[in-house]
C-alpha positions, 0 to 999 in steps of 0.5 A: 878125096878131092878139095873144093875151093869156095869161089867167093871166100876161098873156104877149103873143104871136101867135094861132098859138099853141095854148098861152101860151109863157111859162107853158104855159097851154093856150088851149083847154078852161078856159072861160075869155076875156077880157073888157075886164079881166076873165077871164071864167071862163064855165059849160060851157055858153058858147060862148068856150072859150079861156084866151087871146084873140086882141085887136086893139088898133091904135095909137089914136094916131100919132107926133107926134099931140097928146093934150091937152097930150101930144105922143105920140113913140112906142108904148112897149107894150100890154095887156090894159088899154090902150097906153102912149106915150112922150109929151112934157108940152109944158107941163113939158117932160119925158118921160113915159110916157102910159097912155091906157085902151082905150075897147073895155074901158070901154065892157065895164065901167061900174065900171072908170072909178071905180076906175081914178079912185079908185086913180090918185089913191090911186097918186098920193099914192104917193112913193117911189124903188121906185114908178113915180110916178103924176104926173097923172090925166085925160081928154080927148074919150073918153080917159081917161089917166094921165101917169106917170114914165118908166122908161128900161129894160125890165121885170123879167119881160123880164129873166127872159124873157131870162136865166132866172135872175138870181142869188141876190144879184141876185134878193135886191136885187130883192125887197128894193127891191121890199118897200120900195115896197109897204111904203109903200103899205101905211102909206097903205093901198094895197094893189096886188092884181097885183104880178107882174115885168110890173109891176115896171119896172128902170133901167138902174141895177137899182132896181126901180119898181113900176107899176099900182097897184090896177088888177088884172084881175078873175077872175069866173065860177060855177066859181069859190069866189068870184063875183070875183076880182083879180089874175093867177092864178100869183100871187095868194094862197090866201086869195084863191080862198077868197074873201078880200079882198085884203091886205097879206099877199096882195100879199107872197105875190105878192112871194114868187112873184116871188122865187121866179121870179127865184132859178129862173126857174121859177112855183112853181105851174104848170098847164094851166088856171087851175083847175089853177094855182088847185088846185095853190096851194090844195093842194100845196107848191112845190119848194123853190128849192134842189132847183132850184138848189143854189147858193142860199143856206139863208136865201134859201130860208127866207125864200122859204118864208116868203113862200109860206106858205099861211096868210096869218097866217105870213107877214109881215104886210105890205112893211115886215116883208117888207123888213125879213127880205130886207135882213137875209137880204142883209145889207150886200150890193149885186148886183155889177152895180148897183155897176159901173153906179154906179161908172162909168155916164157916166165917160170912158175907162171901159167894161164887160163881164160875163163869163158867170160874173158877173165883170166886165172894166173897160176903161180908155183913158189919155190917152197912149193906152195902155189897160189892163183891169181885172177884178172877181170875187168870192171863192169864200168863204161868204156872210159871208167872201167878197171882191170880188177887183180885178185887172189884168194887168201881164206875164208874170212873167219871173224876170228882172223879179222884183228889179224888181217887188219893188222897185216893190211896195215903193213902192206904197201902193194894193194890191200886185203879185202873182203869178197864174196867168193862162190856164195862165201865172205873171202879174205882176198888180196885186191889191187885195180888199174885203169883198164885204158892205160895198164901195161904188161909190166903193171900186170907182171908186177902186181900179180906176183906181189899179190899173189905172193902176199895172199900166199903168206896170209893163208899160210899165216892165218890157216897153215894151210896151202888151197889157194 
């Protein structure tokens, strides 16, 4: 069947479609197809009448096939503006994730092969733990490629698709390691002009790692305040439609719409046709992230306002002072996930969980087989006050154990046996608490294993028995 591309977020999707799932987009009426990378916005006389366009892009290369010195394993994805593989360099003997440019787009676009030179080798002089590396730019026959770092692990905007919403502290982190990639490339003054969740790839750890520098689709037609345009729609900056370069400032509006799309799951801009989104970011004001969603917090609000402002002159001037306002707006504080994958990520005896309200269950094996499972929360205090509470369940708390439970509390040196009321029951529970701002994955590896262990020996001890 044939895909469709959304012309104004780049959603993937099947031709029966009569608008984009993702963003609402209608695809018929804007004059407005695609057009190898371009988004041709067409004058009412020209015969495409679509926002999106159906494109057959089949696999240019199978399973196993060699491409130069790349042994091509599997289809990774595709888009507007090629496929990638992920493929094995024989000659270093490394995974790679290997994006070879569709010849259909070339062959539209004379320009496109020197710009994608010039900014492959711009991109590959970028080193940094939040940029998807660029390792290697060539051509081979008629492919022209380039070899760039695997990113086990999916997309930020998939995440979006899938969850909605990913959390204030969560979405924070994001932005905050997404501001410090583009802060280096703006100090080598690169600037990436389509910085969006598609192009922002999350390992399994959470770190974000941004990819395609400098090879935005281009926006070009007569009804347009400018002859050409680079970017995706919903996230490129006011100064752009009035004809502006692209800037610094312009790839943090960017980062601000992703922020905004991370805090609510919503674009802070919508409309049915790219006239329509560029009118609603040229005119209007979005809602604010706390009409939509209350629990975030006031200075996550602020600073997504910030990133927002209309007038690129209030806003900040690049990803180094971005980076610097979203770390102080999240202080010392990590997403509760990235701590538990670091603590435990590849550890024997030890498996997670996360419970629908971001609390987790750690789930520990003992040696003489027994187990025990161990849970983290955090508090319901303010920001700057809350707790990252650690618990595990010993037994119910029979008052014929309390002599010896106080006995036992007595001697112990890592957290405390408490009494906590477990599913509408008093629980003798094992309790230890840290500032949610500054615990650390060793703090959390450390203090789960000791209380789990212990609350293992006081069930055992107590009851004789193993339920926990």
């Amino acid at each position: 069947m044939a895909t469709v591309y959304c012309t104004a977020c780049n959603a993937q999707f099947s031709a029966d479609f009569s608008q984009c799932p993702r963003c609402g987009m209608r695809l018929s009426g804007s004059g407005r197809a695609w057009q190898g990378d371009t988004i041709i916005a067409s004058s009412p006389l020209a015969a495409a009448e679509t926002a999106g366009v159906e494109v057959e892009l089949d696999s240019l290369l199978l399973p196993g096939q060699m491409l130069d010195i790349y042994q091509c394993q599997k289809l990774l994805g595709r888009g507007g503006m090629g496929i990638v593989y992920l493929a094995r360099n024989t000659s270093l003997q490394r995974l790679c994730a290997l994006k070879i440019l569709s010849p259909k787009h070339i062959e539209a676009d004379d320009d496109f092969i020197r710009r994608f030179q010039n900014e492959g080798r711009a991109a590959a002089a970028l080193v940094h733990p939040n940029v998807v590396t660029t390792h290697a730019i060539g051509q081979t026959d008629d492919f022209h490629f380039l070899e760039m770092e695997y990113v086990p692990g999916g997309s930020l905007q998939g995440e979006i698709d899938r969850e909605g919403p990913i959390g204030p502290i969560r979405s924070t982190s994001m932005a905050a390691g997404i501001a410090a990639g583009l802060a280096m490339a703006h100090r080598l003054q690169l600037v990436h002009r389509d910085l969006k969740p598609d192009n922002v790839l999350v390992t399994p750890g959470g770190v974000p790692k941004i990819s395609d520098f400098g090879l935005a689709k281009r926006v070009v037609g007569e009804d347009l305040p400018t002859p050409s345009l680079a970017g995706t729609p919903y996230f490129m900056a006011p100064e752009l439609y009035e004809g502006s370069p692209a800037t610094p400032a312009s790839d943090v509006y960017a980062l601000g719409v992703c922020y905004y799309l991370m805090l609510t799951g919503q674009l802070p801009f919508q409309g049915g046709s790219i006239n329509e989104v560029m009118r609603a970011i040229l005119t209007t004001a979005p809602a604010s992230v706390r009409r939509l969603n209350p629990s975030i917090p006031l200075d996550m609000a602020e600073c997504v306002s910030l990133l927002l402002q209309r007038d690129p002159r209030q806003r900040p001037k690049d990803g180094t002072m971005a980076a610097q306002m979203l770390r102080a707006v999240l202080g010392t504080t990590r997403d509760l996930t990235d701590l538990v994958y670091e603590a435990f990520n590849g550890l024997p005896g030890a498996a997670w969980d996360e419970e629908a309200d971001g609390s987790f269950r750690v789930h520990l094996t003992f040696r003489d087989e027994r187990s025990q499972v161990v849970h983290l929360e955090n508090s319901e205090h303010s920001a700057g006050e809350r707790l990252l509470l650690i618990y595990s369940l010993c037994c119910e708390a029979s008052p014929s154990f309390y002599e010896e439970a106080l006995r036992l509390n007595a001697s112990l040196q890592h957290g405390g046996i408490s009494i906590r009321d477990i599913n509408g029951r008093p629980c003798f529970v094992m309790v230890d608490t840290y500032p949610r701002g500054t615990v650390t994955a060793e703090d959390i590896r450390r203090s789960v294993f000791e209380l789990g262990s212990r609350a293992d020996s006081i069930e055992n001890r107590l009851t004789g028995r193993d339920v926990n």
